[in-house]
Structure formats: C-alpha cells, structure tokens
N, C-alpha and C positions, 0 to 999 in steps of 0.2 A: 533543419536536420531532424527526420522526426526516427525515434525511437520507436521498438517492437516490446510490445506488450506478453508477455508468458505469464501464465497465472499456475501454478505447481496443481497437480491434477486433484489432489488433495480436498484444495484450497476452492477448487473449483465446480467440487463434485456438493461441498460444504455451500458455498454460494449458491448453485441450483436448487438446494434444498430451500429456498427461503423465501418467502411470498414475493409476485412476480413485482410489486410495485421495488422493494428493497433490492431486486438482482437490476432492475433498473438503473436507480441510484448508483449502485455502485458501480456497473458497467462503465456509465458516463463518467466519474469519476478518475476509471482508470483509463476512460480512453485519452483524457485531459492530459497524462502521462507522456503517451507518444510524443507530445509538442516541445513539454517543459520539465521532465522530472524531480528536478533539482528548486529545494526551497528559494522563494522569493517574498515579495513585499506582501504578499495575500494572508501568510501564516496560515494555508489549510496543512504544508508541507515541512517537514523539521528534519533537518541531520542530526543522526544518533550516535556517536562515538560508545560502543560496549565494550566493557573490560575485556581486556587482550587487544584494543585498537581496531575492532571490527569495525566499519561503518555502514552502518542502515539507515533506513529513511524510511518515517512516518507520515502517513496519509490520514488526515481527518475526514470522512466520507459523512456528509448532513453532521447531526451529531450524537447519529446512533453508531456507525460503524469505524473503526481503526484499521487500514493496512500498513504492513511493513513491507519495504520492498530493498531490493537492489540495485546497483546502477551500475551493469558493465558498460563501462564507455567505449572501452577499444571494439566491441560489438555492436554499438547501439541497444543494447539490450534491457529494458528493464525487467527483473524477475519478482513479479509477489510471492513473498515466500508465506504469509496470512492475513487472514482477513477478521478481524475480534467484534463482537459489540465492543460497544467503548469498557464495558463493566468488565468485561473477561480480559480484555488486553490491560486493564490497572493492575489484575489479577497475578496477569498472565509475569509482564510485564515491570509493572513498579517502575520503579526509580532508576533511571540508570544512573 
C-alpha cells in the first residue's frame, strides 16, 4: 500500500533552495516514505508523542538533515510539515 508524499509549499520552496546534491538526498529519502512511513528496525524513523498527545514522526535524512512529518492513514497521506539541518531542529525542537 503505498502512501502520497506532500511536502508544505514552504518546506519546499526551503528545500530548492539548497545545493542540488543535498535536494537530492533528501528527495530520495522522502520518497522511501511512500513504501513505509511508519518507524521500524532501521531507526532512521521515530514516533514523537508532543505535549497535548500530538503525534509526529521524525525522519533522519544522511546526518545533516531532520524531517518531521505526519501520517494521515485514513488518506494515505504523509504530510512533511519541515525539514531542519539536524542543528536547527535541536534548536528548533529540544527535547520532547
């Protein structure tokens, strides 16, 4: 069952910006998504429970870049809502 990929236009305008070998990377990365969204035995993938019971899901991309995404199931959908160096999303991000 494979999953649809949306990257928030933001996020994506942010991505083009960024040398062609790094929009690379993380293309493939997220296209890996479509297959299997959901963490497994690899740990590039981690479910995030954030205060108030949100759930997100981090993506390790090489280990320069962090995406955070979403998983609408009842659509198929996965939404990246961003994409950090790893430095900015510590930043960004912390501890949950």
């Amino acid at each position: 069952m494979k999953y649809e990929v949306k990257i928030r236009n933001r996020v994506s305008e942010e991505v083009n910006r960024l040398p062609e070998k790094s929009r690379r990377i993380i293309k493939a990365a997220l296209e890996r998504l479509e297959e299997n969204p959901y963490p497994g035995t690899k740990g590039d993938k981690e479910r995030i429970t954030l205060r108030g019971g949100r759930i997100i899901y981090r993506l390790h991309i090489s280990h320069t870049y962090t995406a955070y995404y979403s998983i609408l199931q009842e659509s198929q959908v996965v939404r990246v809502n961003d994409i950090f160096s790893t430095e900015q999303a510590h930043k960004k991000y912390g501890y949950f």
